[in-house]
C-alpha positions as CSV (number, residue, x, y, z in Angstrom):
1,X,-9.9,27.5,-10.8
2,X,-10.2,31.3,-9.7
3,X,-11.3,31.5,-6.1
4,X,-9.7,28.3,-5.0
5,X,-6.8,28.7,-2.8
6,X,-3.5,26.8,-4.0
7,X,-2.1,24.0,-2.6
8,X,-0.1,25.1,0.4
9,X,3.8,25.4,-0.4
10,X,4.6,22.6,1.6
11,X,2.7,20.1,0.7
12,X,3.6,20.7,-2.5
13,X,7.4,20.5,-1.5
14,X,6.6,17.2,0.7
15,X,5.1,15.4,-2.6
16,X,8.1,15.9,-4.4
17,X,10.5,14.9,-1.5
18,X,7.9,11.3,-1.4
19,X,8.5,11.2,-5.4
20,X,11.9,11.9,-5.1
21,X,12.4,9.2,-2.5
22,X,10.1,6.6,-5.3
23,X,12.5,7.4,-7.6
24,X,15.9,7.0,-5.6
25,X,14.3,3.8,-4.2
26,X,13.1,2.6,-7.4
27,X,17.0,2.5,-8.5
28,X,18.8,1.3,-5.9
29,X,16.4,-0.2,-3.1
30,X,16.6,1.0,0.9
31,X,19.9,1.7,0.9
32,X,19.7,4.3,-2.3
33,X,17.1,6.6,0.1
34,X,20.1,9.1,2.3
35,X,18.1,12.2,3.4
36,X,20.5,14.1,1.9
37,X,20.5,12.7,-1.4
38,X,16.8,12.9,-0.9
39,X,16.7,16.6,-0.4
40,X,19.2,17.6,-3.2
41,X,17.6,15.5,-6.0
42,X,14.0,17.4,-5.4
43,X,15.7,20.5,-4.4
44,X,14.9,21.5,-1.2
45,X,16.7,22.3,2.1
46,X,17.4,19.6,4.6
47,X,15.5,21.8,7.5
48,X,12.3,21.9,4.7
49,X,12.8,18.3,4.9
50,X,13.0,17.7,8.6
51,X,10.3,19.1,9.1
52,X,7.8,17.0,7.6
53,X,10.1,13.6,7.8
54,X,11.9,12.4,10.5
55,X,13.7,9.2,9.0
56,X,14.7,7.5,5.6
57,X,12.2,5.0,7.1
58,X,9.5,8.2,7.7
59,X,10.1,9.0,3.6
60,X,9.3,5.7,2.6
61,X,6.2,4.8,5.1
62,X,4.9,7.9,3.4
63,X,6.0,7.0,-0.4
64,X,4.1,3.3,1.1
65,X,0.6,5.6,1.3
66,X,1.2,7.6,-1.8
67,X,1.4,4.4,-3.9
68,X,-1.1,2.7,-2.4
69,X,-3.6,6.3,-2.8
70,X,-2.4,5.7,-6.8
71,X,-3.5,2.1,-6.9
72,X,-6.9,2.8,-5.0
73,X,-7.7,5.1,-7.5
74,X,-7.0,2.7,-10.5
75,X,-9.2,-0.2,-8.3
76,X,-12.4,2.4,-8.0
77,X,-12.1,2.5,-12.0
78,X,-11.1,-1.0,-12.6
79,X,-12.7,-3.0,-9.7
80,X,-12.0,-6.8,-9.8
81,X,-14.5,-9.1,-11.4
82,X,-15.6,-12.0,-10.6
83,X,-19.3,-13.7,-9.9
84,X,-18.5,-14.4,-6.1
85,X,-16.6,-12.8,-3.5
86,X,-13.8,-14.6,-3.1
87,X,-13.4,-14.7,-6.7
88,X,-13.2,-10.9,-6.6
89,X,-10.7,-10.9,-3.6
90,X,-7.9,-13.1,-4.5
91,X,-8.3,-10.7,-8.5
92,X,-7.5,-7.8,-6.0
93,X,-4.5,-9.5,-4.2
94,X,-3.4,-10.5,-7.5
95,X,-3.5,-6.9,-9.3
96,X,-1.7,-5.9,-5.6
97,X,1.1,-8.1,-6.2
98,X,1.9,-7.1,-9.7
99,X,2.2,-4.0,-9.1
100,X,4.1,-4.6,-6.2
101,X,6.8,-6.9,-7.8
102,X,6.9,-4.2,-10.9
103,X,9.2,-2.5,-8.8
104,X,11.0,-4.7,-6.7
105,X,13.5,-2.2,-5.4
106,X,10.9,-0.1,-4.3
107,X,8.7,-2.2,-2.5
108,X,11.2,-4.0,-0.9
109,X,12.2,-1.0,0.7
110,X,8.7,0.6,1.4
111,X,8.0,-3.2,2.8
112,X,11.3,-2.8,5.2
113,X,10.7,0.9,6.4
114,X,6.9,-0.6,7.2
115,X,7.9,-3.1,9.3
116,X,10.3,-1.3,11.5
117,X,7.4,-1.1,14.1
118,X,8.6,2.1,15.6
119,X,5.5,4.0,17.0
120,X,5.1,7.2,15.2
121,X,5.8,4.6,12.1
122,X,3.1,2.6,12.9
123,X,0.5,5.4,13.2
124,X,1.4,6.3,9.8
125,X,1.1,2.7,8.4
126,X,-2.4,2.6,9.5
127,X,-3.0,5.0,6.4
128,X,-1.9,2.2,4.2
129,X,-3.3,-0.4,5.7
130,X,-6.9,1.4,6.0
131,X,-6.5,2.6,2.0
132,X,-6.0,-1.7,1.8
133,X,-8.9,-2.6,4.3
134,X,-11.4,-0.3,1.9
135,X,-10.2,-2.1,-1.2
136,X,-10.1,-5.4,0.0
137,X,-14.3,-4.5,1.2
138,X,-14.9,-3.5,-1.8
139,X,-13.6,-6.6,-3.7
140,X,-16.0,-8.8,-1.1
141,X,-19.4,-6.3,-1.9
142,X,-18.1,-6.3,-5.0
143,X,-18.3,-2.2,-4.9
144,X,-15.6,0.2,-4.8
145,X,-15.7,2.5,-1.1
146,X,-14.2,4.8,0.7
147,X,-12.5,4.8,4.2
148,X,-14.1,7.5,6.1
149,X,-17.5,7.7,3.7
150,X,-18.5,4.0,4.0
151,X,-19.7,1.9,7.3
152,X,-17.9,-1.1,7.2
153,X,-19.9,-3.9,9.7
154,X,-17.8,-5.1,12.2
155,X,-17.3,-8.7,10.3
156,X,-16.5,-6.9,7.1
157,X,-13.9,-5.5,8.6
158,X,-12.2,-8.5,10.4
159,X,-12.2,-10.4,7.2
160,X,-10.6,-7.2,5.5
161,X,-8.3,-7.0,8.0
162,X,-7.3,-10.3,8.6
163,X,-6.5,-10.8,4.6
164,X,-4.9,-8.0,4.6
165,X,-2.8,-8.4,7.5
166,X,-2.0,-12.4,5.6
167,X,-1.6,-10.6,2.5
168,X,1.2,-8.3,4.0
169,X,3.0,-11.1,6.0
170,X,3.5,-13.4,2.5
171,X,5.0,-10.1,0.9
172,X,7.6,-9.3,3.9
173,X,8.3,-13.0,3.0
174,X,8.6,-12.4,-0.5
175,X,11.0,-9.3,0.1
176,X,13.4,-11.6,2.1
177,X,13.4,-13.9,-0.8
178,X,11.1,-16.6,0.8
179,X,8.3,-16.2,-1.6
180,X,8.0,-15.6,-5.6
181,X,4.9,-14.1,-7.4
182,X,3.6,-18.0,-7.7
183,X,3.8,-18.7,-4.2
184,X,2.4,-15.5,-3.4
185,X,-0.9,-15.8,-5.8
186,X,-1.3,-19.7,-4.5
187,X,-1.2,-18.9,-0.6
188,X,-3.4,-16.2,-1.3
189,X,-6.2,-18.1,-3.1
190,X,-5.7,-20.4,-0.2
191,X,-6.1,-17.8,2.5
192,X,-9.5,-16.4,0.8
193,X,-10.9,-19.6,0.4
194,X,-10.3,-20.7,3.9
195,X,-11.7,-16.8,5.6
196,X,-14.4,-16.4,2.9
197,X,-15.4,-19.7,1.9
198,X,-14.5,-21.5,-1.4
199,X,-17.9,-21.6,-3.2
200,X,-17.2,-25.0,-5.6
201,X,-16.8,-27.2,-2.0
202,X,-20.3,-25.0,-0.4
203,X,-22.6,-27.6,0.5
């Protein structure tokens, strides 16, 4: 629109070095993501690069946020039903799951770069797992909110966190081949019943 100034040039660059690194990830996993391959395919120079990532690791933390921005969006128009809370918590870990085993390459990888646990990695992380803490409260009110726009009560946001936090620890398992989508879906129900209550054993 006229008056509005354009996006600046490098973030515009730095969302098509994350998309670029989806799509090289998307093929052939973590290993498929070399910075330089990275830089060639969305046409930039390896110093434009640098300068916003630091790592393979670094591209795919932030491909990790961008993704999970895309699937907050599609939750705040589609939230997950259900009459009680829980009911509407474990629809959200399941709609999380499909979309994360749609692409197993890809999350495998964004999974592994996560857990690397270096520090300015971690700091980064917390954008994913805030975007996930703001879904998963909106699943329990049964309302969609926003991080940043919404007080969450301090027990709102241990339960978020702490079935997020189980919710991310059964999907490292399933990228090391310890869990399938099953598995995944079952522990799940299991963990929400046991933080949130299961309403058909309420006294």
């Amino acid at each position: 629109m006229a008056g509005e100034s354009p996006e600046p040039l490098l973030e515009v660059r730095a969302r098509r070095i994350i998309e670029t690194t989806i799509e090289l990830a998307e093929k052939g996993g973590f290993e498929a993501v070399r910075l330089r391959d990275v830089a060639d395919h969305a046409g930039v120079a390896m110093g434009t690069l640098y300068r916003r990532f630091r790592s393979k690791e670094d591209l795919l933390v932030a491909a990790l946020e961008l993704e999970t921005r895309a699937m907050a969006e599609r939750v705040e128009r589609r939230p997950p039903k259900g009459a009680t809370a829980s009911e509407r918590v474990v629809g959200f870990f399941a709609m999380a799951t499909r979309g994360m085993l749609r692409r197993p390459n890809l999350s495998r990888a964004m999974l592994r770069a996560s857990a690397v646990g270096e520090a300015v990695l971690v700091e980064k992380g917390e954008i994913f797992h805030d975007l996930m803490l703001g879904m998963v409260v909106g699943a329990i009110r049964g309302t969609p909110i926003r991080i940043g726009g919404d007080t969450l009560s301090e027990r709102e946001r241990l339960l978020g966190e702490v079935l997020n936090q189980i919710w991310f620890a059964v999907m490292v398992g399933w990228s090391s081949g310890l869990q399938t989508r099953a598995t995944i879906n079952k522990r799940m129900r299991a963990s929400v019943e046991l933080v949130l209550g299961d309403p058909k054993h309420a006294p």
